[in-house]
N, C-alpha and C positions, 0 to 999 in steps of 0.2 A: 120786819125786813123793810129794806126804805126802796122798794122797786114799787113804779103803780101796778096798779091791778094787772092780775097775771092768772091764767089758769094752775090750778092748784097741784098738778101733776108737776108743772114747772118749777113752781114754786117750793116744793117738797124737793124737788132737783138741787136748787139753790142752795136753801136751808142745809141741805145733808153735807153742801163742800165749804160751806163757812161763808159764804155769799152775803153780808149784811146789806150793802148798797147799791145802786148802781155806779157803773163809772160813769164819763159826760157820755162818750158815744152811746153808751147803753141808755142813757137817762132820752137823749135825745132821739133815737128810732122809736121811743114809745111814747112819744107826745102825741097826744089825742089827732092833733091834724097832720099828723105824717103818716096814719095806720090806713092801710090798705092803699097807700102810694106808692110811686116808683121814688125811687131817690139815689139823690149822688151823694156817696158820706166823703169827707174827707178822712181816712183814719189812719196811724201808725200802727204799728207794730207794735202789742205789747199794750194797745190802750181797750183792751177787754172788748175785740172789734168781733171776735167769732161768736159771743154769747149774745151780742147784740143785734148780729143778723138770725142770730136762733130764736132771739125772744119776739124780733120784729116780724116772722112768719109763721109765727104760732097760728093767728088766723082761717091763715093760708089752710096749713094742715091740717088742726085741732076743727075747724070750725067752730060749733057752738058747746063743743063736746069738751071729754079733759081726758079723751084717748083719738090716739087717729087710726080712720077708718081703714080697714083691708084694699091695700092697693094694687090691681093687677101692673098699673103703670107706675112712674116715679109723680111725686107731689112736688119734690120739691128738686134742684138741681145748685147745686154749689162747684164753681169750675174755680181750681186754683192754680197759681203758677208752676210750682215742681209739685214732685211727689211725697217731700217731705211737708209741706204746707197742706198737704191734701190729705194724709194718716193724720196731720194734728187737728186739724179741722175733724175729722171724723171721729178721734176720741174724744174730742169738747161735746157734740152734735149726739154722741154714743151715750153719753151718761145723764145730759142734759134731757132727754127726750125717751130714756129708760122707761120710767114710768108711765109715758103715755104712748108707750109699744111702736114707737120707731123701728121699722127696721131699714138699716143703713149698708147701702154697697159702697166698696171705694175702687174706683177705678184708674189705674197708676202702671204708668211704664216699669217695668221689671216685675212685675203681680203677673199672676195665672190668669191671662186673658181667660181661659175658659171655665176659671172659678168665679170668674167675675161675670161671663155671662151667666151662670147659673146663678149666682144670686140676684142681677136682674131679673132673671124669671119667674124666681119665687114671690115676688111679691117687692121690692123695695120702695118705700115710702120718702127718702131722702138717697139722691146720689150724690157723692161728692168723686172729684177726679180732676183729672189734668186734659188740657184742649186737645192731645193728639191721640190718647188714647179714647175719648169719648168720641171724638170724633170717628174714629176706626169701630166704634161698635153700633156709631150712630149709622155708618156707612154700610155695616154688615147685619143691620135690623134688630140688632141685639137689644139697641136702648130704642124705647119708643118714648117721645117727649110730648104726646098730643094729650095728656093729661095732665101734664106739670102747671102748676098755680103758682108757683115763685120761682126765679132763677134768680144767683147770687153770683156776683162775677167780684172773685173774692183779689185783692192786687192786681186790679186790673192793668195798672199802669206797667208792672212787672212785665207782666203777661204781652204786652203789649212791643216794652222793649228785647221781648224777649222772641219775637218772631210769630205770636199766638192771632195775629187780627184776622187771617181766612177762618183756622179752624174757629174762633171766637163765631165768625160772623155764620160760615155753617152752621153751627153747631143751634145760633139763635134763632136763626131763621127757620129751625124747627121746631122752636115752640109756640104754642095759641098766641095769639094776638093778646090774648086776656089776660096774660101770664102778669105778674107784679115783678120789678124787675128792681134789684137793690145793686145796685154799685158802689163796691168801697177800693179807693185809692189812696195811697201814701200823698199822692200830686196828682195835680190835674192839668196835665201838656192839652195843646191841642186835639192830638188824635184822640183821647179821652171824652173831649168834651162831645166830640163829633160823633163817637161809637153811642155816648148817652143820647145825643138829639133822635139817632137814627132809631135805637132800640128804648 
């Protein structure tokens, strides 16, 4: 398989959907001097940009391990523009991280707010969801982000023309300082560049 070094739980990930190489986005979040950085990706749609921000915080989650650990809080948080980018993103993330016992909530306008907070509760190790309903459970204590080690602000620029930059900023402003922060955009306008300086 032509991906670099990878934990072997991922790897077996790979392997099983026919994955031989990586694509450039993906080749590029795992260069040795981008790991454990923030970064701005340029990426499209459709250029294998969700397996790449999965691969790029393995890290994050895995540590040194090749399963991640029981999380009372979320590890990792991935915010996307609608609802429908935020179910796909969570069956890429779903299968991708099978093997190394991910458990994944997705949190999305027209979903059972309060199925969605139970599975907050139980444990979820990766959240993915959309700015206003996170927002609404960040605001009702449902999501607690003081343990999160990566947030992924998935089309941001989307997000962005799309009315998202309070709940965006809420929503960041409650994660550690520490957190590793990956930004991928289609384009990079102004207000992009500004949400990356500040965050």
């Amino acid at each position: 398989m032509n991906f670099p070094s990878l934990p072997s739980s991922l790897e077996a990930a790979l392997s099983d959907r026919g994955y031989a190489s990586a694509t450039p986005v993906q080749a590029e979040v795992l260069q040795p001097e981008a790991a454990g950085r923030d970064l701005v990706v340029s990426a499209q749609t459709g250029s294998g940009k969700t397996i790449a921000f999965g691969l790029a915080m393995a890290t994050e989650l895995l540590g040194d391990g090749e399963n991640i650990p029981f999380a009372d809080r979320p590890l990792a948080l991935i915010i996307a523009p609608t609802r429908e980018l935020a179910l796909q993103v969570s069956r890429e993330l779903a299968w991708l991280y099978a093997k190394a016992g991910a458990r994944i909530a997705t949190c999305v306008g027209g979903m059972n707010p309060q199925q969605e907070r139970k599975a907050l509760r139980s444990g979820a190790s990766i959240v993915v969801g959309t700015p206003g309903r996170l927002r609404d459970h960040l605001e009702r204590g449902a999501l607690d982000l003081s343990n999160l080690k990566a947030v992924v602000l998935d089309e941001a620029d989307e997000m962005l023309d799309m009315g998202f930059r309070e709940e965006l900023e809420e929503i960041l402003d409650a994660t550690p300082d520490q957190r590793r922060t990956l930004l991928f955009s289609a384009t990079m306008p102004r207000p992009i560049e500004t949400l990356a300086r500040r965050y």
